[in-house]
VEXDREN-2710 file (C-alpha; in Angstrom, 1 decimal):
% VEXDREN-2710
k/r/px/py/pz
1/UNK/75.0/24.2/75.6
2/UNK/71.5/26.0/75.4
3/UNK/69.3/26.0/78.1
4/UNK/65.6/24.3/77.8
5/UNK/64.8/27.8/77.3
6/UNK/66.9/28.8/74.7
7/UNK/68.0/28.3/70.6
8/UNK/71.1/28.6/69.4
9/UNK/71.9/30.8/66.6
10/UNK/72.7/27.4/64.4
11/UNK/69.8/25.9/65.6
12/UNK/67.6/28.9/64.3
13/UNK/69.0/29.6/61.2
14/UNK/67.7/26.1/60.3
15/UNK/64.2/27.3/61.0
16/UNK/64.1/30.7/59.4
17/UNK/63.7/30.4/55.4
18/UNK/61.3/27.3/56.1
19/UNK/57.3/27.5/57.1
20/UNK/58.0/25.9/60.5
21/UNK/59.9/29.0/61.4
22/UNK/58.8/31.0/64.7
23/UNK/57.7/34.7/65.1
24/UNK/61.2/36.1/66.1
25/UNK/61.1/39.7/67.9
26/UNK/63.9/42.1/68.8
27/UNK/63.6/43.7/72.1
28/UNK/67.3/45.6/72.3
29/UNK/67.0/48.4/73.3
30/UNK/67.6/52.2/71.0
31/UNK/70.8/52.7/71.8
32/UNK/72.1/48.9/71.1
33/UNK/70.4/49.1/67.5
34/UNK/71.3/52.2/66.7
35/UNK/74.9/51.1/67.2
36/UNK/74.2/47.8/65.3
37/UNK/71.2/48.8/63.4
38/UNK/71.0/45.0/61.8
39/UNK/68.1/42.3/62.0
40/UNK/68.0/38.8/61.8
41/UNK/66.3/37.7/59.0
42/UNK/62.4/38.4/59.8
43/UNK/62.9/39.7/63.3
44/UNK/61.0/42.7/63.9
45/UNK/61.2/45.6/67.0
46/UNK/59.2/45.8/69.9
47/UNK/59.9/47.7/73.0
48/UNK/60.2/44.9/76.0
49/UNK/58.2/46.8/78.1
50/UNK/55.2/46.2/75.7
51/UNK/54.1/42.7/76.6
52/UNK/50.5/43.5/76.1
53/UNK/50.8/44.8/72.7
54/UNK/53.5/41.8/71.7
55/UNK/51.1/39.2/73.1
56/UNK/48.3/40.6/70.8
57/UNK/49.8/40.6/67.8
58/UNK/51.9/37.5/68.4
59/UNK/48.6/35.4/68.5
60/UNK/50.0/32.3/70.2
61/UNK/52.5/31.7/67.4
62/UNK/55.9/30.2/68.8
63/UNK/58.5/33.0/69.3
64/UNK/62.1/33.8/69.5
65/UNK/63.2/36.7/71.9
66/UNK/66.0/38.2/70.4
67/UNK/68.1/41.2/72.3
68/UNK/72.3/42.5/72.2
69/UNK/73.3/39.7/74.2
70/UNK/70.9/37.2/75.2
71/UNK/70.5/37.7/78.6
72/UNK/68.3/39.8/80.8
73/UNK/66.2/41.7/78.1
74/UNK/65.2/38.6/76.3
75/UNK/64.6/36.1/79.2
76/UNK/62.5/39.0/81.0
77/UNK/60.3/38.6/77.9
78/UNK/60.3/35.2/76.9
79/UNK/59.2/34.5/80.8
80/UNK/56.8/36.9/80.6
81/UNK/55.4/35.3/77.2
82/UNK/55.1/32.4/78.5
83/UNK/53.2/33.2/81.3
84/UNK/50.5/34.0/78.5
85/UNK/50.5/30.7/77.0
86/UNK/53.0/31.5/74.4
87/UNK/55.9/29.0/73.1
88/UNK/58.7/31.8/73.9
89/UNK/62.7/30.6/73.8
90/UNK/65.5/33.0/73.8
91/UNK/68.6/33.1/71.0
92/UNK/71.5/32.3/72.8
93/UNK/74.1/34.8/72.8
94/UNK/71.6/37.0/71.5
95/UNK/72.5/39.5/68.0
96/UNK/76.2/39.5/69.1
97/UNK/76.3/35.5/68.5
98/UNK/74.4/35.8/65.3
99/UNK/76.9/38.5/64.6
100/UNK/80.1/36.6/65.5
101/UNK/78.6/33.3/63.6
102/UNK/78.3/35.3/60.8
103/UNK/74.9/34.8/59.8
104/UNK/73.0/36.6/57.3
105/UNK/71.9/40.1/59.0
106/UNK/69.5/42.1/56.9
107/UNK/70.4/46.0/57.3
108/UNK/67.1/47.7/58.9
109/UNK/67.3/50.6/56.4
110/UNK/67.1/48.4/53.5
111/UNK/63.4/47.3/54.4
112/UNK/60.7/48.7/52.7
113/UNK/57.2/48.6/54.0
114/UNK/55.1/45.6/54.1
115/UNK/53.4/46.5/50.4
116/UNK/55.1/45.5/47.2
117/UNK/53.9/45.9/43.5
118/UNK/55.2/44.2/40.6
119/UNK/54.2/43.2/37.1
120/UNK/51.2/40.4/36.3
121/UNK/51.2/37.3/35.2
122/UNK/53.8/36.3/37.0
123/UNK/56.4/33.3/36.3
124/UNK/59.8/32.8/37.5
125/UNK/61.6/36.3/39.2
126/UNK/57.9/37.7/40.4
127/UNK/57.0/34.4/42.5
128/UNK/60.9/33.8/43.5
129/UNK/61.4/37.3/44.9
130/UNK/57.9/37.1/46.9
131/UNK/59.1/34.2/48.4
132/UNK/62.4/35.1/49.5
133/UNK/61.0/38.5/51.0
134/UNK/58.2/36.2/53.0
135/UNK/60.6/33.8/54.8
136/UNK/63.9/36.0/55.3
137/UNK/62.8/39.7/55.5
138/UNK/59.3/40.0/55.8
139/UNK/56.8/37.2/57.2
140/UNK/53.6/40.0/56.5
141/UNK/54.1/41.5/53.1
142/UNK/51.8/41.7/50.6
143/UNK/52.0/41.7/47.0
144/UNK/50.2/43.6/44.3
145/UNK/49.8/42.0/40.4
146/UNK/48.8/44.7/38.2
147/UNK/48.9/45.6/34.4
148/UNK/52.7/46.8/33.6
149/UNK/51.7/50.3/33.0
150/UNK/50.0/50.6/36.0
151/UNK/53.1/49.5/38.3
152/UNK/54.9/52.6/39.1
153/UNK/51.2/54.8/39.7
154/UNK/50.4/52.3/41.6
155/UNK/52.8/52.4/43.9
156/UNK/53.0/55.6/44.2
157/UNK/49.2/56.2/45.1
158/UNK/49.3/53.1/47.7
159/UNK/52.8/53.8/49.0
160/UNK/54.0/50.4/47.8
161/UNK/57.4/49.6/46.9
162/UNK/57.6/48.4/43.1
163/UNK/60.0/45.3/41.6
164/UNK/61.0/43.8/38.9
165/UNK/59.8/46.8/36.7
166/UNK/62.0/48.9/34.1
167/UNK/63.6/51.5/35.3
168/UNK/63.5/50.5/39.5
169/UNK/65.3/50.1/42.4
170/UNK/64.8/46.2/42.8
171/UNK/65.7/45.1/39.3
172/UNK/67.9/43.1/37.3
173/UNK/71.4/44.5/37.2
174/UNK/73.6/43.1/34.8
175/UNK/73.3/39.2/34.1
176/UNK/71.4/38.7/37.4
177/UNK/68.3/38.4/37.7
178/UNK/66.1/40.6/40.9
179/UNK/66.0/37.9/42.7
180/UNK/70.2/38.6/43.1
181/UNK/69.6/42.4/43.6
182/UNK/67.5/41.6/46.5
183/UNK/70.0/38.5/48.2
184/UNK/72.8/41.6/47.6
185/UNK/70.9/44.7/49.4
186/UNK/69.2/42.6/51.9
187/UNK/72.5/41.0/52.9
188/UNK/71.0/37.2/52.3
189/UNK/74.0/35.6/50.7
190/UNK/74.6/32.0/52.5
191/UNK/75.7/28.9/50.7
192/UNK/72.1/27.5/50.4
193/UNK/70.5/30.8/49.0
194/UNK/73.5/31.5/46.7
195/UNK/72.6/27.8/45.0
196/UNK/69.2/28.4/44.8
197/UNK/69.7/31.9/43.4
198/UNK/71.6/30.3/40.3
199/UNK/68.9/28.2/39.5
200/UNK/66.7/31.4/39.5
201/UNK/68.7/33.1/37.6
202/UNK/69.6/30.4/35.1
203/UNK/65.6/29.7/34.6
204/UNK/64.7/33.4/34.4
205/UNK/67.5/34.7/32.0
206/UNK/67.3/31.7/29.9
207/UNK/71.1/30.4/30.8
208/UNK/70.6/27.1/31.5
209/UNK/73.7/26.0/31.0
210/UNK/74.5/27.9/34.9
211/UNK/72.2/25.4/36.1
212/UNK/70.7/21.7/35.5
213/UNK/67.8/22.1/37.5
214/UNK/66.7/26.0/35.5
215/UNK/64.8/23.7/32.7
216/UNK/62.8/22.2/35.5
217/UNK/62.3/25.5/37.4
218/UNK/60.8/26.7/34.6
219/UNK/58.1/23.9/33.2
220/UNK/56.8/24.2/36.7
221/UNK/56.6/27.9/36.6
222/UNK/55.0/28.4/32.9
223/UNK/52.3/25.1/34.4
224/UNK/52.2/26.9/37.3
225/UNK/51.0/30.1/35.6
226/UNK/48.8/27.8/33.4
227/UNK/46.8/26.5/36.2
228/UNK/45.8/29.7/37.8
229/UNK/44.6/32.7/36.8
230/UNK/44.3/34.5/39.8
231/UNK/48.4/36.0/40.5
232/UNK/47.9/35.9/44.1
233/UNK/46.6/32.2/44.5
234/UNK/49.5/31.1/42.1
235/UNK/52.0/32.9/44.1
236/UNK/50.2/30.9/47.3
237/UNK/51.5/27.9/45.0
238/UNK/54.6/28.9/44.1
239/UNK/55.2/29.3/47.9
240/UNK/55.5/25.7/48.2
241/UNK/58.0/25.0/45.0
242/UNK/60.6/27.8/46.8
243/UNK/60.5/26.1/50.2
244/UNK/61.3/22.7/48.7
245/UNK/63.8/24.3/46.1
246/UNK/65.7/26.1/49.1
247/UNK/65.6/22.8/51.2
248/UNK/67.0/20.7/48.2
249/UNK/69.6/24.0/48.1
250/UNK/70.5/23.8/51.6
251/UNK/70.5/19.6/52.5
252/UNK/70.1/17.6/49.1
253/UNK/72.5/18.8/46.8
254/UNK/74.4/15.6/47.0
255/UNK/71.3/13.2/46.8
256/UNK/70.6/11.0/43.7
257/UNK/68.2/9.1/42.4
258/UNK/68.3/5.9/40.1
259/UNK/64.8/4.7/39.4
END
């Protein structure tokens, strides 16, 4: 049973991939990580000796301390956050029970920085991939909406990583859609994402047959890219229709409605 203090890894796996999910940092140490050089999804490093710097940038936000085993590394911290006024709990069990639950785990190398650039006017793939970056790899990236020609000089003058553009790394490959390429190299597939990645796929590639819900998917995409002009403040949109698509994946597959 988890102490007042701490979260267990089922417990916080039904937080991350939803906007009530807290800030969670890794404080294990080099040596551990280089071992183990996996994340849980949108954990980021900090050295536990750098409460100063970790307070700053944490901002108040509620936090998960996150080290090899859960035990003196990530208490230390979480104490020590708390002592600042932050809302700090420790993963029980620490990376080794995530590990042994076999929860998603995102390899570190595989993480590009925090700037992505893609094609504009955006509808189903562009907003879907955004979204799945923002709640299971990356909480802080940004994303650039620019004229198709312009995608690959782009990021190569502003150093950001490009998708969904002929030709890339974070493509389509085969019958699936980006959207797959980036569950597959980020090491996301779980039941819940692996329903809601059919439906993507389904609306994006125009198979609807793999899905009942793709024909939905996308009338609310094309209206979506209807209603706004701006890329960014649809994708702010779109944000929404992915969080309630992946709860719907992960708890109301079964639920029905009559009238």
């Amino acid at each position: 049973m988890a102490a007042f203090n701490e979260i267990t890894p089922a417990q916080l796996m039904r937080l991350i991939g939803t906007p009530a999910s807290p800030v969670l940092v890794d404080v294990c140490i080099d040596s551990d990580f280089v071992d183990d050089p996996y994340l849980i999804p949108t954990a980021k490093r900090y050295a536990y000796n750098d409460i100063n710097g970790l307070t700053h940038d944490l901002n108040s936000r509620d936090t998960v301390v996150i080290c090899q085993k859960g035990k003196k590394l990530s208490h230390g911290v979480a104490a020590q956050l708390r002592v600042a006024g932050i809302n700090a709990q420790v993963l029980q069990g620490g990376n080794r029970a995530w590990r042994d639950a076999k929860l998603p785990r995102v390899p570190a190398d595989a993480i590009p920085g925090p700037l992505w650039v893609t094609r504009h006017r955006p509808k189903i793939d562009r907003i879907a991939c955004p979204w799945l970056i923002r709640r299971f790899v990356d909480p802080d990236a940004r994303f650039l909406f620019v004229p198709p020609a312009e995608v690959m000089a782009v990021a190569d003058r502003f150093d950001a990583t490009p998708f969904d553009i002929e030709d890339g790394f974070w493509v389509h490959r085969g019958n699936q859609c980006t959207f797959d390429t980036m569950i597959a190299e980020f090491g996301l597939s779980h039941p819940a994402l692996d329903a809601l990645a059919t439906v993507v796929r389904a609306a994006d590639t125009d198979r609807h047959d793999l899905a009942p819900q793709a024909a939905g998917l996308l009338a609310v995409s094309v209206g979506l890219s209807r209603m706004y002009r701006d890329d960014t403040q649809q994708l702010e949109a779109g944000m929404g229709i992915y969080d309630a698509l992946y709860r719907w994946a992960r708890d109301g597959q079964d639920e029905t409605h009559d009238g």
